[in-house]
N, C-alpha and C positions, 0 to 999 in steps of 0.2 A: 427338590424331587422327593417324591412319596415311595418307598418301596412297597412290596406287600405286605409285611408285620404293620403298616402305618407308619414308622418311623420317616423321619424325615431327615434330607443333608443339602448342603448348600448345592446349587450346582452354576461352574462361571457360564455366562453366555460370550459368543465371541462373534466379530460380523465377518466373516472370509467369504471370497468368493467360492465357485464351488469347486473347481480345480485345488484349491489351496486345501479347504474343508478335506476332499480326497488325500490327499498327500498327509495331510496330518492323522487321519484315523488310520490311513495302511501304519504309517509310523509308530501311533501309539498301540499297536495290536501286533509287532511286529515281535516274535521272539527273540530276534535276533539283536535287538536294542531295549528287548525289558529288563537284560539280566534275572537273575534268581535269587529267590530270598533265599538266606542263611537259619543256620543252627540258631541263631539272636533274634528270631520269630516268633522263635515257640512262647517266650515268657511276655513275649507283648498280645500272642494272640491269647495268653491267657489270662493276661488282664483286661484287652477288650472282652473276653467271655463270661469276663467276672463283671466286668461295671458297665456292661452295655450289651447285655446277653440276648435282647429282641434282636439289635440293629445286627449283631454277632450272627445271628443265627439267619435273618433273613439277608444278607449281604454271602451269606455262605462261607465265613472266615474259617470254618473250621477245618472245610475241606483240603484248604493249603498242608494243614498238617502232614498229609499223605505227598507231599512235593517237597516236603524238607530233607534236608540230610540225618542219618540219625546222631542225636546229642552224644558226645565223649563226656563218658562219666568222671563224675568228680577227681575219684581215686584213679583216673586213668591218664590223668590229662600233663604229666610229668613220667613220663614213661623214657624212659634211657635208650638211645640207639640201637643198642645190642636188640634190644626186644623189640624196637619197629622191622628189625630184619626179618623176622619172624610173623608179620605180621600183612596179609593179603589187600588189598586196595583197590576197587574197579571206579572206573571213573563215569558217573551215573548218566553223562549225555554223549559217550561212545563206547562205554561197555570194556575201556583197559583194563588189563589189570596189571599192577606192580607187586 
């Protein structure tokens, strides 16, 4: 397959009937079994951005960035119980909050 930058990716062919063909794209288009990428995205999407910045850019990888959760910074990420009490939490696909 050719995108528009020109680049190019492999793509499988498969022989299904067309019932089957149906059931597998609602499948693969389904949110509800894509799951979501993680905070562990971000330094892959930026090495696809860095060694493959046409394919990067016309596949649209960047736009995930705005679907991530945001990164816990380094100095944060050993944070003691006491101070999570203190600290707000909404849950990004119902809007909780603890």
């Amino acid at each position: 397959m050719t995108v528009p930058s020109g680049s190019r990716f492999h793509v499988r062919e498969v022989e299904w009937d067309e019932v089957f063909e149906k059931a597998a794209n609602v499948a693969a288009n389904s949110p509800h079994i894509a799951g979501r990428f993680t905070e562990g995205l971000t330094p892959i999407l930026a090495e696809l951005e860095t060694d493959l910045p046409e394919l990067s850019t016309s596949l649209r990888l960047g736009e995930l960035r705005a679907d991530l959760p945001p990164a816990i910074p380094e100095d944060n990420k050993n944070i003691d119980e006491g101070e999570l009490a203190n600290t707000n939490a909404k849950c990004p696909n119902c809007g909780f909050e603890w």
